[in-house]
C-alpha positions in Angstrom: -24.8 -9.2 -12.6 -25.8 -6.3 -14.9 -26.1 -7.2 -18.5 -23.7 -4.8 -20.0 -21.0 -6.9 -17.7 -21.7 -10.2 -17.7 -20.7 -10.9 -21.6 -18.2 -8.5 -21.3 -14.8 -9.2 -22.2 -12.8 -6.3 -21.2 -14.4 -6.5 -18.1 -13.5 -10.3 -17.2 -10.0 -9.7 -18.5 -10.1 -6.9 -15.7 -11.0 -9.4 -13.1 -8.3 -12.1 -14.7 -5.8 -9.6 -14.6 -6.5 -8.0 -11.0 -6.5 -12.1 -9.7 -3.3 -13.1 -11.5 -1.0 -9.8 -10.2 -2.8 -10.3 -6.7 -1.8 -13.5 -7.2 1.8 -13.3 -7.9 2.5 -10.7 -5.8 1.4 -12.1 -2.7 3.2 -14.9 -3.8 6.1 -13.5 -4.3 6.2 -11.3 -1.1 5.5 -14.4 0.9 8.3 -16.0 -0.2 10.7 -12.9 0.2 9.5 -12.3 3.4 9.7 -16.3 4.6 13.3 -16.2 3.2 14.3 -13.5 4.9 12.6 -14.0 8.4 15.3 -17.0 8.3 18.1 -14.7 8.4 19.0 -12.8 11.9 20.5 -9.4 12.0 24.4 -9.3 13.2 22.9 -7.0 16.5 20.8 -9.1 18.2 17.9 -6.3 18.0 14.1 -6.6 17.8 12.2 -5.5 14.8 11.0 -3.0 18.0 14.4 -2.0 18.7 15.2 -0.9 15.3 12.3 0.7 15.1 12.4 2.9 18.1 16.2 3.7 17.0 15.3 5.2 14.0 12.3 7.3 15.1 14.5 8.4 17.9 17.5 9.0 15.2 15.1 10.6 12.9 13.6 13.3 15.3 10.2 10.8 15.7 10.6 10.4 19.1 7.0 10.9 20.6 5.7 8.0 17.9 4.7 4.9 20.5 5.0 1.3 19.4 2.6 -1.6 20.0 1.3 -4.9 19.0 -1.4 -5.7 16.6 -3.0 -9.0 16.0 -2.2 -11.0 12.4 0.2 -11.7 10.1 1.6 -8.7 8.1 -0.8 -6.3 9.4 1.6 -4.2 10.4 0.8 -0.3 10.0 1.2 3.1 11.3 -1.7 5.3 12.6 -1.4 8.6 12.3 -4.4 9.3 14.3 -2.9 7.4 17.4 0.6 8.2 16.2 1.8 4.6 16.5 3.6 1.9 15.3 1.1 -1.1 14.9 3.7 -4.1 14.5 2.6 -7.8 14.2 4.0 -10.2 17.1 6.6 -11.8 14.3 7.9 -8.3 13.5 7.8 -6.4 17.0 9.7 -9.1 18.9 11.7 -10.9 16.1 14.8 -10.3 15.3 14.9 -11.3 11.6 15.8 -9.3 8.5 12.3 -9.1 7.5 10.9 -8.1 11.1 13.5 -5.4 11.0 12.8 -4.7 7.5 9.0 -4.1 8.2 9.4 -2.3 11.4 11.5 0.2 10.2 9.4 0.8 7.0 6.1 1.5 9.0 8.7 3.8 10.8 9.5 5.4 7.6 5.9 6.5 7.1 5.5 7.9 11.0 8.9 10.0 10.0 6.9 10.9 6.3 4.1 12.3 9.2 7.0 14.3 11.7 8.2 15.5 8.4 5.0 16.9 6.7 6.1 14.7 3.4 4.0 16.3 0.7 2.7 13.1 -1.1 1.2 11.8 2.7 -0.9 15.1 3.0 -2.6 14.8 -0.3 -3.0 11.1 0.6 -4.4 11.7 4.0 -7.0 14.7 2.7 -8.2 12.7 -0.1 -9.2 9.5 2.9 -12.2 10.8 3.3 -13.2 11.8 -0.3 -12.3 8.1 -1.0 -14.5 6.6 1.6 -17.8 7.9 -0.3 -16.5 8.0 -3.7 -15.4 4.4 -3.5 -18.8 3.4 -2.6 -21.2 4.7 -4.4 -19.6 5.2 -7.7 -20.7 1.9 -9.5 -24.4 2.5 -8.2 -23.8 5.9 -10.1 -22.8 4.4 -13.0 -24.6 1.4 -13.6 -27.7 4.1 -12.7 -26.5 5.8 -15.8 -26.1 2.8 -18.3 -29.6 1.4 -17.6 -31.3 4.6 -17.8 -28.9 6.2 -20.8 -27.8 8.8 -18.8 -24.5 9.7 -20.2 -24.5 12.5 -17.4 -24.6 10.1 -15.0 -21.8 7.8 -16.5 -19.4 10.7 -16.6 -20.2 11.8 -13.0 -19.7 7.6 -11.7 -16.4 7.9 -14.1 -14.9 11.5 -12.1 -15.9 9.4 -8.6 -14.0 6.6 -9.7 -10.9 8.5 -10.8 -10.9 9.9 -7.0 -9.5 6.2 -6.3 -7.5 6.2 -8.8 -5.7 9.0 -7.9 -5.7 7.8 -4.1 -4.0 4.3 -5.3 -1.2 6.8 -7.3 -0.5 8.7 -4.6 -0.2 6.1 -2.7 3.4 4.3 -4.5 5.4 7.5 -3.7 4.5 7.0 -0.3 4.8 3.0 -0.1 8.5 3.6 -2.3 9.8 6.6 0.1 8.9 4.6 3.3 10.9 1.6 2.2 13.7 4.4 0.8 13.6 5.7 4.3 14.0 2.4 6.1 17.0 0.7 3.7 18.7 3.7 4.0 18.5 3.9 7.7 19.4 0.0 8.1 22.7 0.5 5.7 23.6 3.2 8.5 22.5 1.9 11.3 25.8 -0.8 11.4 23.8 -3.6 10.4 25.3 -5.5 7.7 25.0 -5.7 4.0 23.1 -8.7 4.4 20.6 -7.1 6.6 20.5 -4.0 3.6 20.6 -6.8 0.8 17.8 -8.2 2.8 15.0 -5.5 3.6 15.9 -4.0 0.1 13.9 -7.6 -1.4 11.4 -7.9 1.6 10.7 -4.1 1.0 10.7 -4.3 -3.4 8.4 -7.1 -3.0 5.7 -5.1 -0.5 6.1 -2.4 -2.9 4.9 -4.3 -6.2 1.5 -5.2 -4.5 0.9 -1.0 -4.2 2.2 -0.8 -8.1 0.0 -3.5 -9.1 -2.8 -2.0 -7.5 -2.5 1.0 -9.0 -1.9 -0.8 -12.8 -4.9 -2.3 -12.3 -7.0 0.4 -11.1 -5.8 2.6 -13.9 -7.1 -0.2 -16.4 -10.5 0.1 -14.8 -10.5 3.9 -15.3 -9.8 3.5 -19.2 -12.0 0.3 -19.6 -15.3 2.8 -18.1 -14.2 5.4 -20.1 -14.7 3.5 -23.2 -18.0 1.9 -21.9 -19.2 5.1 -21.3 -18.3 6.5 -24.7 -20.0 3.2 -26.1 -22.9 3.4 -24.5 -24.0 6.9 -25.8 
C-alpha cells in the first residue's frame, strides 16, 4: 500500500466509514425486505403481474420481463429494454416482490419517458467506465513524482464518479416515487403501500450512502492534494 495511505487517518476513517454504512444498510434492507416478503398482497398477483400492469398503465408496454439469476439482482436494461426480476420477485406474490418489481418498472417508465436525470446518468456510463479506473493510478502517479498537475487531473476523474453516484439518488428516489404511487392506485391495500414505501426507503439509503461516502473521498483527495504541494 502507498506510503502516503497506509498511516493515514483520514483515509482509514474512509474505509471505517464506507464498511459501517455498507454495513447497516444492507442490514437494514434485509430485514425490511424479509419482513415484508412475509406479507401477501390482497390480489393474489405476481411481483410479474404488477409489473406488467403498470408498464402497460404507464404507456411502457413494449418493455419485456424476464428472470435473472440471484437474490436482489433485480434490474432494468435499457439496452434490452427489460425487466430483469429475481425468481423471489417475478413469481412471488409478496409486498416486497411487488414492491421491487414495480420499482425496476419505474426506471423502464423513467426510459419511455425521457426522465432528464436518467439521460445524464446514462451519457456519463461510459465516461465513468475509464475514469473510475484509472484515476487512482493518476493520482498516486502524481504524489510519488510531486506532480501537483497530475493530482488535480486524478482529482477531476474522480469527481466524474462522484457526480455519477449523485445523479444517481434522483433516479433511485423517483423510481421508488413512481412505484408507491402506482401501488396506492393500483387497489392494493394500504398495507401493500405501507409496505413497498419501507422495502423501497430502505433500497434507497444504500444509493444515499454511497454517494455520502463518495463525496467524503472527493474532499479527503482534495486536501491530500493541497497537502502534498
Amino acid at each position: 500500500m502507498p506510503y502516503f495511505f497506509s498511516g493515514n487517518l483520514g483515509y482509514w476513517s474512509i474505509v471505517l466509514l464506507s464498511t459501517l454504512l455498507g454495513l447497516i444498510t444492507q442490514s437494514y434492507i434485509k430485514s425490511q425486505y424479509d419482513k415484508w416478503s412475509r406479507v401477501r398482497i390482497s390480489t393474489g398477483e405476481t411481483g410479474a403481474d404488477v409489473a406488467r400492469r403498470m408498464l402497460r398503465d404507464e404507456g411502457a408496454t413494449d418493455v419485456g420481463i424476464q428472470q435473472i439469476s440471484g437474490h436482489l439482482t433485480d434490474n432494468y436494461d435499457p439496452r434490452t429494454n427489460q425487466l430483469n426480476l429475481s425468481s423471489e420477485n417475478l413469481n412471488g406474490g409478496s409486498v416486497a416482490s411487488v414492491a421491487v418489481a414495480c420499482h425496476e418498472a419505474g426506471h423502464a417508465v423513467q426510459h419511455a419517458r425521457g426522465y432528464l436525470p436518467v439521460k445524464i446518468r446514462t451519457a456519463l456510463v461510459p465516461l465513468v467506465s475509464f475514469t473510475s479506473s484509472i484515476w487512482m493510478l493518476v493520482f498516486m502517479a502524481g504524489v510519488l513524482l510531486g506532480q501537483s498537475g497530475l493530482q488535480t487531473a486524478a482529482i477531476v476523474l474522480f469527481a466524474f464518479s462522484v457526480l455519477f453516484q449523485l445523479v444517481t439518488l434522483p433516479v433511485e428516489i423517483d423510481a421508488s416515487r413512481r412505484a408507491v404511487k402506482y401501488i396506492k392506485g393500483a387497489g392494493l391495500g394500504e398495507q401493500a403501500e405501507g409496505g413497498a414505501r419501507s422495502v423501497l426507503i430502505a433500497a434507497a439509503l444504500t444509493y444515499v450512502a454511497a454517494a455520502l461516502v463518495s463525496v467524503v473521498q472527493l474532499f479527503y483527495y482534495l486536501g491530500l492534494s493541497r497537502r502534498s504541494r
